[in-house]
N, C-alpha and C positions, 0 to 999 in steps of 0.2 A: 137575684138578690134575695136574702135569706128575710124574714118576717122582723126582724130585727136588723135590716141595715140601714143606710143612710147613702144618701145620693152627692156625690162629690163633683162638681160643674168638669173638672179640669185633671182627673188622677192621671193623666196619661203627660202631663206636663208638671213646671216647675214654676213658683213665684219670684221673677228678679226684674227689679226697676220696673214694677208696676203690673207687670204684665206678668199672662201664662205662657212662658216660651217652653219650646223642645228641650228635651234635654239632649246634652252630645253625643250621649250614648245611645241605644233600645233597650234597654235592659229594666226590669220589674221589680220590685220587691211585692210578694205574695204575703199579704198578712194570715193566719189561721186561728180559726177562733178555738177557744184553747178548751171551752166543754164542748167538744164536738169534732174536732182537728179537723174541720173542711174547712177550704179557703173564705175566706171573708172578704177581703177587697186587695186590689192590687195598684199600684201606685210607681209611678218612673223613679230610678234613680241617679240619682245624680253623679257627675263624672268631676273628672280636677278641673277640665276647663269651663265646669258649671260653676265649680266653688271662684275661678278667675272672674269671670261674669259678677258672679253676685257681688266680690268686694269690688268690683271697678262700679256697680252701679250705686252702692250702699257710700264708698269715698266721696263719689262723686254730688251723691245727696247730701252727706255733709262738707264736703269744702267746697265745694262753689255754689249749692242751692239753697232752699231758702230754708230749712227744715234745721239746723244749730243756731239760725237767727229770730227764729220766731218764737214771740213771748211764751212763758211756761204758762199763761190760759190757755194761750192757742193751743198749746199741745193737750192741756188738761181738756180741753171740747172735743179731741178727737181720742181721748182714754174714756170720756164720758160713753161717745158714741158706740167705743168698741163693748162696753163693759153692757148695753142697753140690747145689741147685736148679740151678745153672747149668752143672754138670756133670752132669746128667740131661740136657738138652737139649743137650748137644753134638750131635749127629747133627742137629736142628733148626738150630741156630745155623754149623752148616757150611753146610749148604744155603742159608742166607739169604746167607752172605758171598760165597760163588759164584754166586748167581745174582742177585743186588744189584749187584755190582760186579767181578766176572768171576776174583776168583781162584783160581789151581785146586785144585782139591778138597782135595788130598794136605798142602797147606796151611792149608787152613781149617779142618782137624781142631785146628788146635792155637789158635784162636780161645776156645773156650769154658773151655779150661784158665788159659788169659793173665787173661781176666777173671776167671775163679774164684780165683786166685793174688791178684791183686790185691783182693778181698772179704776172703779170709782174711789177706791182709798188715796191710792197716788192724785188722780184729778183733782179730789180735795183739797192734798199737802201742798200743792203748787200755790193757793193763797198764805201758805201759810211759812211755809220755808223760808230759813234766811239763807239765799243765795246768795246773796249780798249784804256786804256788815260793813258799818263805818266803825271804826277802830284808830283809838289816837297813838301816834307815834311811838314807842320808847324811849326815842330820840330827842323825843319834844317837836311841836312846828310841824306846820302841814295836814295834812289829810292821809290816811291811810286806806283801803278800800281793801277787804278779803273777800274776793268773787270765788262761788264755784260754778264751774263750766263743765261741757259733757266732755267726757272724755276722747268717746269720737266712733271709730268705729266697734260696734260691739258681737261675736259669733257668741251665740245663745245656745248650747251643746245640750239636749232636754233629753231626759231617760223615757223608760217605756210603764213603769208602776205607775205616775200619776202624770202623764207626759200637760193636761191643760192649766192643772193648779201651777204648776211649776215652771211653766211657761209664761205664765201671767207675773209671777214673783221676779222675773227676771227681764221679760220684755217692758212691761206699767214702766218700772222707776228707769230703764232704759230711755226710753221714750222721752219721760217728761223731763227727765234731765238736757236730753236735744244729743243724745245717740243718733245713730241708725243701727240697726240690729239685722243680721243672719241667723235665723235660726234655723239650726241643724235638727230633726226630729229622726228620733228612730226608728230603723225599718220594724222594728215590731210594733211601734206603735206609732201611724204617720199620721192621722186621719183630722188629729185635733189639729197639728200644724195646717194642715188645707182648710180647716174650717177658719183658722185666725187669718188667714189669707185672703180669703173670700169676702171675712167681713172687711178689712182692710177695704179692698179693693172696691166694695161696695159705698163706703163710708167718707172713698178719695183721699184716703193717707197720702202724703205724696210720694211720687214716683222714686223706688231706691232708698225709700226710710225704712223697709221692710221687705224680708226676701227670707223663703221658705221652702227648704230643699231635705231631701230624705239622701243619705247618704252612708256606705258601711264603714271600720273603722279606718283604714288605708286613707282615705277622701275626707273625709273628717279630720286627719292627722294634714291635711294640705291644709286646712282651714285656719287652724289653730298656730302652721307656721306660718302665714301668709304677714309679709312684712305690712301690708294695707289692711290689716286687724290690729288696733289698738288695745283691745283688752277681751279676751276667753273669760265664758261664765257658764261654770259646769255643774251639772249635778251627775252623780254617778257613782261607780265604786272608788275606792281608795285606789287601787290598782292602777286605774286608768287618768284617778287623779294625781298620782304622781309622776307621772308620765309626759301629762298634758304641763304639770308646773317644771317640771324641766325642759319642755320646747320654750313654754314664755321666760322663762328664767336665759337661756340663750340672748333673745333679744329683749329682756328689760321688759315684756309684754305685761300689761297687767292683768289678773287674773283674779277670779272669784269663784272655792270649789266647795263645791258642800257634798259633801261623802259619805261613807259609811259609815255602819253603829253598831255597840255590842252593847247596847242600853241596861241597867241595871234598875232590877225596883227590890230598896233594901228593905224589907221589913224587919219594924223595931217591933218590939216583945208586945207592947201594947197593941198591940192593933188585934182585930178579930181574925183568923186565920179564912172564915168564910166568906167574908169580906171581898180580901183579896182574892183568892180563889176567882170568885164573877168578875170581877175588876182586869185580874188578867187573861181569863177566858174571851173577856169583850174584845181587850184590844187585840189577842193572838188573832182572832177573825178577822179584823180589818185589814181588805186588802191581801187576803189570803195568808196573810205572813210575809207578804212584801213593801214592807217599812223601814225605813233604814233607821229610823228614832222607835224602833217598837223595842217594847220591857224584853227580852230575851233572858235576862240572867236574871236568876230571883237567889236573890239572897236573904238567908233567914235564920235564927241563931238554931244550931246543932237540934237542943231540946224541943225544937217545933218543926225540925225537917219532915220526919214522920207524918203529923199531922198535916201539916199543909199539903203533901204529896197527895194526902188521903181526898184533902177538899176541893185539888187540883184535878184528879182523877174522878172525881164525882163530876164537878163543874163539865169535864171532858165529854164524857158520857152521854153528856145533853146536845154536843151539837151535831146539827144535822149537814152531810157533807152535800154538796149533788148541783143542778143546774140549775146557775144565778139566775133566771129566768123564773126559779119555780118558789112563791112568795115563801115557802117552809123553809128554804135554804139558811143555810147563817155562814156555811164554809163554801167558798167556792173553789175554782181549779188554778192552780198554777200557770202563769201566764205562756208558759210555753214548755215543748219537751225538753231542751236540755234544761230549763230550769227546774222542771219536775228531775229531771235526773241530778242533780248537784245539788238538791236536797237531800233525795235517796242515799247517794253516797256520802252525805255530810249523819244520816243517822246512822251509818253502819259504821261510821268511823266513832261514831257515839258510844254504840257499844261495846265494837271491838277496844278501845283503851280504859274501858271499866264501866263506867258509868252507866247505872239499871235502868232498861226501859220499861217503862211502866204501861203506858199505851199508846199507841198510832205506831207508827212508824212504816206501813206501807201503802195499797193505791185502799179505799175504801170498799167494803163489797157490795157488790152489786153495778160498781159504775165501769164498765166497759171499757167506753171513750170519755178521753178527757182526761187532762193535765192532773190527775187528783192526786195530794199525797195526805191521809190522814192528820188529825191535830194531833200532836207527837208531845208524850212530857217524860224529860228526864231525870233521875235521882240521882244523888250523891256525885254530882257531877264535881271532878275535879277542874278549878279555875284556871289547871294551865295545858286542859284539855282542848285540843282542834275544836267541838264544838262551843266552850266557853269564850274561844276567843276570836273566832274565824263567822265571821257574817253568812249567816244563811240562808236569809230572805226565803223563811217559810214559817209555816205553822209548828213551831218546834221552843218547844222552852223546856230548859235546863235550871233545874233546884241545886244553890250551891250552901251545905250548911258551911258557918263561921261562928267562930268561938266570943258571938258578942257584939257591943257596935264598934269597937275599935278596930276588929277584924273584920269588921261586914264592910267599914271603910275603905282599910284597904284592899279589898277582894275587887272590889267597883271600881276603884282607883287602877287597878293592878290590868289593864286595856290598853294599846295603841289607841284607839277611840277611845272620842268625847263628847259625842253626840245628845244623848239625852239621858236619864237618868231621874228616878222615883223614891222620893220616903215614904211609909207607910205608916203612921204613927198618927194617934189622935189628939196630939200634943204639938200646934200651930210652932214652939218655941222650939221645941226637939227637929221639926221639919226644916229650920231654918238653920239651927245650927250643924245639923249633918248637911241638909244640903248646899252649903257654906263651903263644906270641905269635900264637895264631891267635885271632880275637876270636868264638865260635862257644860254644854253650852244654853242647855235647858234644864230645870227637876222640877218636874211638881208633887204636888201633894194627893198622897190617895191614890195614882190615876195615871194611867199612860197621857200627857197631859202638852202637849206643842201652842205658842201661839206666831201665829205668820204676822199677826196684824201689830205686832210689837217688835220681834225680832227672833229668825232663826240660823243655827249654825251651831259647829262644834268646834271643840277644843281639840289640840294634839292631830290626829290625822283624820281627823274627823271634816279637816275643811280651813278656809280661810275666807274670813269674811263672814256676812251676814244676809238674809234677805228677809223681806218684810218688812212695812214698817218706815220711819225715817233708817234707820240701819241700813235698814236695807237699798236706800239709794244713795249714799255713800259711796259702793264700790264702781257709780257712772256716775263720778263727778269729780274731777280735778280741782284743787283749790290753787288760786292763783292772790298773789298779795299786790298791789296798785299803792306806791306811795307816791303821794302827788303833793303838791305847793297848795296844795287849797283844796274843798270840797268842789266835784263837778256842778253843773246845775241841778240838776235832778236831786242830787241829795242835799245841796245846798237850799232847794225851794223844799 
């Protein structure tokens, strides 16, 4: 084990109905840590009659046990316990985010807190929720009752960029709503799913409310058709999110996708050019450039293209590329090789159709090994260029000038994606009325700028649904209407 690993009770098995079983098959997934390409930890995976297994055990938890019937405290005391667990293995869950998917260290400390915040935010809303509303007729006479109930079984489909945050967004409101949950983790990044297992299992979730399996896409696509899943909840590319919404479209499955982004940060005339410059040099680092809501398109009128290039390429200059491990770092590596390579080829296709490279665009010098691809900035990028519109999950932004705000709107606008999107203007009134008319599921102000803890998702292909937040437990709750001759007891007393 590398000075930076983490001890896993069980890699060589599966989490289903409580237990660490065998998997059907023998087979491994090899993780490799992406500054360094040696192996990092290796983990079973799972086979179709694993994914069989886990829905018979997960059904089985909620129609006949006791885990859809127990009150939303009960459940909020065992979100409590996982959210107080999961900041115990912080130290565990940094190492796995860094050496899973390369970002750096100084960073990934603040991984296991996001999830744990998110454990105890749902725990809280469970006092607070109207699950149940008394509502008078429109008929007149009687009692009317609007319950929401869980919807039932949930396959939880988590990507490999921030596989614990995103797991927690999905598994909490799962949970408290009285799901049972599959979660599927990916072979590039398993290690957080065994860590949520572990705590589980320690904590006595009960048996089949929770099942955690690593799987490739073939075995994943069984999951997602399995007539004993009620509702797929995906994060991932669009690609595969459309894919995945036409199996559940098949059978009426419900579904909740949150996908890709070609984010926009428009700057208005007023704003400082140097400003922005640091603003989105910060966020191009986060996560290497693997954010599906990071500012990618910078839009900015014509007369200031120039300049801001100039302050873009200064800001560049400063960061330091090299091993998340080493405190001076600020860029880290690409979470794996062909990702490093579908960057590479997404900046040659940058130049080859016009658009001037200014700086980065190959591995950095000096580093050997390791996923590295330079911070890359593009000029005069045309907006209906492959990389203006095509997701690249890297360190890569693209200057598009526009003839003003009317044209900066619809340049932002002019995307399949709807993901997230930025004003830059020092005028709170101007921030609202362009981002008013920007069609994106988030925009803030200044600032590559997301919140979980209210509500995220995007417009257009950007996803369906919400996470975070009350929103965000919405897509694991059925609303059912009760009109009765009277109020029951309970809401009678």
């Amino acid at each position: 084990m590398s000075e930076h690993g983490i001890h896993l009770r069980h890699p060589d098995k599966i989490f289903i109905g409580g237990e660490w079983v065998q998997p059907a098959g023998g087979s491994r997934f090899t993780v490799l840590s992406p500054h360094t390409e040696t192996p990092y930890i290796s983990v079973a995976e799972a086979e179709a009659d694993d994914i069989d297994r886990a829905v018979a055990a997960a059904r089985a938890a909620f129609d006949t046990g006791p885990w859809s019937r127990t009150t939303h405290a009960e459940r909020a005391a065992y979100l409590g316990q996982i959210a107080a667990k999961l900041m115990e293995r912080t130290q565990d869950l940094a190492s796995a985010w860094t050496n899973q998917m390369g970002i750096v260290a100084s960073a990934a400390q603040f991984g296991a807190p996001s999830a744990a915040g998110t454990f105890a935010a749902y725990a809280e809303l469970a006092a607070t929720y109207p699950f149940e509303e008394r509502m008078d007729p429109s008929y007149g006479g009687g009692s009317a009752l609007l319950v929401r109930e869980p919807v039932g079984v949930v396959a939880a489909i988590v990507p490999w960029n921030a596989p614990m945050t995103l797991m927690a967004n999905k598994v909490a409101p799962a949970l408290l709503a009285g799901c049972t949950v599959i979660v599927k983790v990916s072979p590039e990044a398993p290690i957080e799913g065994y860590i949520l297992a572990e705590i589980c299992e320690e904590i006595g979730l009960p048996a089949g409310v929770l099942a955690v399996l690593t799987a490739d896409r073939e075995v994943s696509e069984r999951l997602v058709r399995h007539p004993g899943v009620d509702k797929v909840s995906f994060t991932g590319s669009t690609a595969a999110g459309r894919r995945i919404a036409s199996l559940c479209g098949e059978r009426i499955a419900r579904c909740s996708l949150e996908l890709g982004g070609k984010s926009a940060a428009v700057i208005l005339d007023d704003y400082p050019l140097e400003t922005v410059a640091q603003s989105l040099t910060q966020s191009l680092m986060l996560m290497s450039g693997q954010v599906c809501a990071s500012l990618t398109r910078v839009i900015v009128s014509k007369d200031r293209h120039d300049a801001l290039i100039e302050a873009l390429a200064e800001a560049f200059s400063a960061i330091t590329v090299g091993d998340p491990y080493d405190p001076s770092t600020m860029l880290g590596p690409l979470a794996m090789e062909r990702q490093r390579d579908r960057v590479l080829g997404y900046i040659r296709q940058g130049s080859d159709q016009g658009a001037r490279l200014v700086c980065g665009g190959g591995r950095p010098a000096g580093l050997d090994k390791g996923w590295f691809v330079e911070p890359t900035l593009f000029a005069n990028v045309d907006n209906g260029s492959t990389i203006a519109q095509e997701e690249i999950f890297g360190p890569v932004l693209s200057v598009i000038p526009a003839q003003g705000e009317e044209d900066a709107v619809r340049i932002a606008n002019d995307t399949i994606y709807g993901l997230n999107n930025a004003v830059f203007t020092t005028d709170i009134d101007a921030a609202y009325r362009v981002g008013r008319r920007l069609r994106s599921g988030t925009v803030g102000q200044n600032a590559f700028r997301t919140d979980f803890g209210i509500a995220f998702g995007g417009f257009k292909q950007s996803g369906l649904g919400r996470e975070g937040g009350k929103e965000g437990l919405l897509p694991y709750l059925e609303t059912k209407l009760l009109l009765l001759d009277g109020d029951p007891a309970h809401v009678a007393a």
